[in-house]
C-alpha positions in Angstrom: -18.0 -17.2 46.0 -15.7 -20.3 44.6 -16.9 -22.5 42.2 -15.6 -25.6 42.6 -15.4 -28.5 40.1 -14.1 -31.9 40.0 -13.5 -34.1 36.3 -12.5 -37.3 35.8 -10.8 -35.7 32.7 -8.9 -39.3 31.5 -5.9 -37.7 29.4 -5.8 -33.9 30.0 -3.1 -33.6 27.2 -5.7 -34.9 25.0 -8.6 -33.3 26.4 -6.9 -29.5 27.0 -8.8 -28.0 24.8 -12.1 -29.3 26.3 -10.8 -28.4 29.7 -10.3 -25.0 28.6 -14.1 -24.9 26.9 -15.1 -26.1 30.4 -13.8 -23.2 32.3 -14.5 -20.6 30.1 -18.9 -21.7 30.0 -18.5 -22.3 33.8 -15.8 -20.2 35.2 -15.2 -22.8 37.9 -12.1 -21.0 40.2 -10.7 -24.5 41.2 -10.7 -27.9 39.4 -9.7 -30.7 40.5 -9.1 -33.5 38.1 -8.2 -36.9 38.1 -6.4 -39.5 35.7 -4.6 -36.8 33.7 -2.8 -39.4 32.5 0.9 -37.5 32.2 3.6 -37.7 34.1 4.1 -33.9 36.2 6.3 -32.1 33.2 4.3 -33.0 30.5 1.4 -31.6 32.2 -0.3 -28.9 29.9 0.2 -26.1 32.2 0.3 -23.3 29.1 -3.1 -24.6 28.7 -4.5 -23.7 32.4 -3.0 -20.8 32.3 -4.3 -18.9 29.4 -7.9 -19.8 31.3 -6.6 -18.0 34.1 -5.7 -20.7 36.0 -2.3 -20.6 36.4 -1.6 -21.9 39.8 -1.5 -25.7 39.9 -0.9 -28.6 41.8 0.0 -31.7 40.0 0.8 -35.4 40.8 1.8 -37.1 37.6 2.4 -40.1 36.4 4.0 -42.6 33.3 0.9 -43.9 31.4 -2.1 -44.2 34.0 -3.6 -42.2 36.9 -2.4 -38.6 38.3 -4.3 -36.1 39.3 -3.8 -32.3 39.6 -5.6 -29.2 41.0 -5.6 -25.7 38.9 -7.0 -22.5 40.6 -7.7 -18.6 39.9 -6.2 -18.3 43.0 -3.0 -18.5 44.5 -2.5 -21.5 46.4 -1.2 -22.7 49.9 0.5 -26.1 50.1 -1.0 -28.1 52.9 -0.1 -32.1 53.1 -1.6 -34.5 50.8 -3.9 -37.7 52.8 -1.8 -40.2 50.7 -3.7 -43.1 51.0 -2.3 -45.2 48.1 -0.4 -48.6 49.5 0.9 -49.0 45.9 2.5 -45.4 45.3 0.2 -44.7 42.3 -0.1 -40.5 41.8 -4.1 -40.8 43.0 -3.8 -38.2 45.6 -3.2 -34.6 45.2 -4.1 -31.1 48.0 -4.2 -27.4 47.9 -5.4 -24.9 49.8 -7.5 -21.8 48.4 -9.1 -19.2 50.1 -8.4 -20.6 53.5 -10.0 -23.7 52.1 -8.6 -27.1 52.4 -9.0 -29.4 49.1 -8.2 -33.2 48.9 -8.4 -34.6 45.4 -8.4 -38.4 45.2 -8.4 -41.0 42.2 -10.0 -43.9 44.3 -8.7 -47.4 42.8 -11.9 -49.2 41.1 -11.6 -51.8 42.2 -11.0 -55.1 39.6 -13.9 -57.2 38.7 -14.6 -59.3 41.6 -15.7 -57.8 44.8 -13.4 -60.1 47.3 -10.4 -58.8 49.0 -8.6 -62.5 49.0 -9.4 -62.8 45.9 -8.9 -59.4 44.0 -5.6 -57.9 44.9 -7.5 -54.8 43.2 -10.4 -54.6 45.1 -8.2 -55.1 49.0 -6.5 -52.6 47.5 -9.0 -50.0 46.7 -10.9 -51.0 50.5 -7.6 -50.6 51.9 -7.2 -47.0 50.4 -10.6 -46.0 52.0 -9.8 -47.6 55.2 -6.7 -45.4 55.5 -8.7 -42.2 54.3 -11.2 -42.8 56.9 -8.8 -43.0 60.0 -6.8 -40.0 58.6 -10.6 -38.0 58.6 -11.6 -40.0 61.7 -8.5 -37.8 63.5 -9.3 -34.1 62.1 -10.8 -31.0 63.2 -14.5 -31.3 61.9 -15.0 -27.6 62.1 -12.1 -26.7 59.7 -13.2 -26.2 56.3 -12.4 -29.3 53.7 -13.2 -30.4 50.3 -12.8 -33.7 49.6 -13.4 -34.0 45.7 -12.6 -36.6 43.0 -13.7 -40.0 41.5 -14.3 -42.1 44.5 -15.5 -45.1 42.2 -18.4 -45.8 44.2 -21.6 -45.1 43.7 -23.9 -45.5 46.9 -27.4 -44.9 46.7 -29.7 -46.5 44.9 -30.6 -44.0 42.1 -27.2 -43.3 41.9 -26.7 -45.9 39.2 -29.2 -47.0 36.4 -30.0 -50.8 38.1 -29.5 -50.9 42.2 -30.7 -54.5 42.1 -28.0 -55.2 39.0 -25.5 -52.8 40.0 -25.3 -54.1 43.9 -23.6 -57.4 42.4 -21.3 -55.3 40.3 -18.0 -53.5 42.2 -18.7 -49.6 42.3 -21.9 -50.3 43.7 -21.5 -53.9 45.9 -22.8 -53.1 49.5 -19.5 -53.6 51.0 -18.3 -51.2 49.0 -21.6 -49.0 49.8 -21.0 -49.5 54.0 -17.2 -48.6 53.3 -18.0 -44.8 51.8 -20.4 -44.3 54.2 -17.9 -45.1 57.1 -15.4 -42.6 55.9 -18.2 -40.1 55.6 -19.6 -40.8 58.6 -16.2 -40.1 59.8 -15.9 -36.9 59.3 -19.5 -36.1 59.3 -19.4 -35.1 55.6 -22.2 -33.7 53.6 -22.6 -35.2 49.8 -23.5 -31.5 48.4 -24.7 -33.1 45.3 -27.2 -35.5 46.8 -28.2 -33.9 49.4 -29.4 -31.0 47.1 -30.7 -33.0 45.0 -32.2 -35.8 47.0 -33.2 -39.3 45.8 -35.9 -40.6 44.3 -34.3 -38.2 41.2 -31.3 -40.4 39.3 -27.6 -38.9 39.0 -25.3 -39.8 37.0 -21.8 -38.6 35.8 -20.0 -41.5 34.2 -21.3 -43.8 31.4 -19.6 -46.5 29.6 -18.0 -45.6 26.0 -20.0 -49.0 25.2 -22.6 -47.0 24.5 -22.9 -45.2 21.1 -25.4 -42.7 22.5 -24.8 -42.7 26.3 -28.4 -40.6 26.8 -30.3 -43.5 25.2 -28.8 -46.2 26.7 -29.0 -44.4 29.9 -27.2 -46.7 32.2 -24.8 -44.0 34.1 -23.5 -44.3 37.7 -22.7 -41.2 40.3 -18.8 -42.1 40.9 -17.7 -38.3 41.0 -18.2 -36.9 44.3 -17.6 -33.3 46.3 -17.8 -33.9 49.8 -17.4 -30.5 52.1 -16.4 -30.8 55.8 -19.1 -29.4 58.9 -17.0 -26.7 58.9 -17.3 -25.8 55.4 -20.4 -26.9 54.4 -23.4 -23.9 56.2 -21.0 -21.8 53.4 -22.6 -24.2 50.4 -24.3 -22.1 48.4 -28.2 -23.8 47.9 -28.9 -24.9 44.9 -25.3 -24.6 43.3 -24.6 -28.2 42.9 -24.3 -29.3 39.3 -23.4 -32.4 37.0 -22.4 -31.1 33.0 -24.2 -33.5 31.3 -23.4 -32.1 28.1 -19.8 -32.2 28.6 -20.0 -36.5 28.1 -21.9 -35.2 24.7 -18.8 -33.4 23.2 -16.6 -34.7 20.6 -14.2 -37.5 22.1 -15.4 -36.6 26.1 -14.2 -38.4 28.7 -16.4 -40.6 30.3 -16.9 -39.0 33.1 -19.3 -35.5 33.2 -17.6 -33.0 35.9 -19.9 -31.6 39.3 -19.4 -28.1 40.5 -20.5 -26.8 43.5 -20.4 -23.3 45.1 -19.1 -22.0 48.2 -19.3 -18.5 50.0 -15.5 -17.2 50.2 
């Protein structure tokens, strides 16, 4: 079996020590994470490793985003879907186990869902537009993760309003139609949903607004793991997780990671 988990961790030099809490209560064998926040040499590797995950995979860099994969498991390099116009460090891959994983930091996107408008918001369409050609053009039947904080949410109990949230970006219907074209394009399964379908809400981020994020319960599902037709008869049932409690520790992220488990 591999466990694998995906965390929006925003600052891993700040939030090592709850990484390292994370993986020794869930023993996930890889983690992908996203806006470490670091460039690549400051990266707490020391940290990973004395978890037992000392092979990495790490795109730093200055100040904002980066993203970085750690694994139990000796890891194969395979090319990285770099679908950022702008350079950012938002895409990171590995391979482990024979398995192909793509961790992405989607762009969220600005304020105002209009791509003449928002510079932001072209640009995070644009990033999904070239995702969904590259996974248009591949083998459906080889196995693929793609994990990370995809900054949409797209069903309706996926966020804590649909009627509110569709006017809000992370939850507008163009952005909606756009993840479900790059899903549709590689015939993806969304492990989380589909084991735990809708009407029952998901959450994993909520807004540090909020002094108690539980009662204000206004969360949205941005954190996805997404596993390939190859891949995904191997998903174990009923594996697929979001760790609530971890947006309840002392100075958490704001995002909650998802783990999911596949047969090796």
């Amino acid at each position: 079996m591999l466990r694998i988990a995906t965390w929006n961790i925003n600052s891993v030099r700040l939030r090592a020590d709850q990484v390292q809490r994370f993986v020794t209560e869930q023993a996930p064998d890889v983690l992908c994470l996203q806006e470490i926040k670091c460039q690549t040499a400051e990266f707490p590797s020391a940290a990973f490793k004395a978890v037992g995950m000392p092979y990495l995979r790490i795109s730093g860099q200055k100040g904002w985003h980066g993203v970085a994969i750690a694994s139990r498991y000796p890891i194969t390099d395979v090319p990285v879907v770099n679908a950022c116009r702008e350079g950012h460090a938002r895409c990171v891959s590995a391979q482990v186990q024979g398995i192909e994983i793509q961790n992405f930091y989607i762009p969220a996107g600005g304020d105002v869902a209009d791509r003449e408008l928002n510079p932001k918001f072209d640009h995070k369409l644009d990033f999904y537009e070239a995702l969904t050609r590259e996974m248009a053009a591949r083998d459906k039947q080889a196995p693929l993760v793609l994990a990370g904080d995809f900054n949409i949410a797209p069903g309706e109990n996926d966020v804590w309003n649909h009627r509110y949230m569709s006017k809000i970006v992370s939850h507008t219907p163009i952005e909606v139609e756009t993840l479900r074209r790059l899903q549709a394009a590689g015939d993806f399964a969304d492990v989380l949903r589909d084991q735990i379908p809708e009407p029952t809400k998901l959450a994993s981020w909520w807004s540090y607004r909020a002094q108690d994020f539980r009662k204000s319960n206004r969360g949205l599902r941005l954190d996805h793991i997404w596993t390939s037709p190859g891949l995904t008869p191997r998903v174990i049932a009923g594996s697929a997780k979001i760790h609530e409690d971890c947006r309840a520790w002392e100075r958490p992220s704001d995002h909650a990671p998802v783990t999911v488990d596949v047969e090796s």
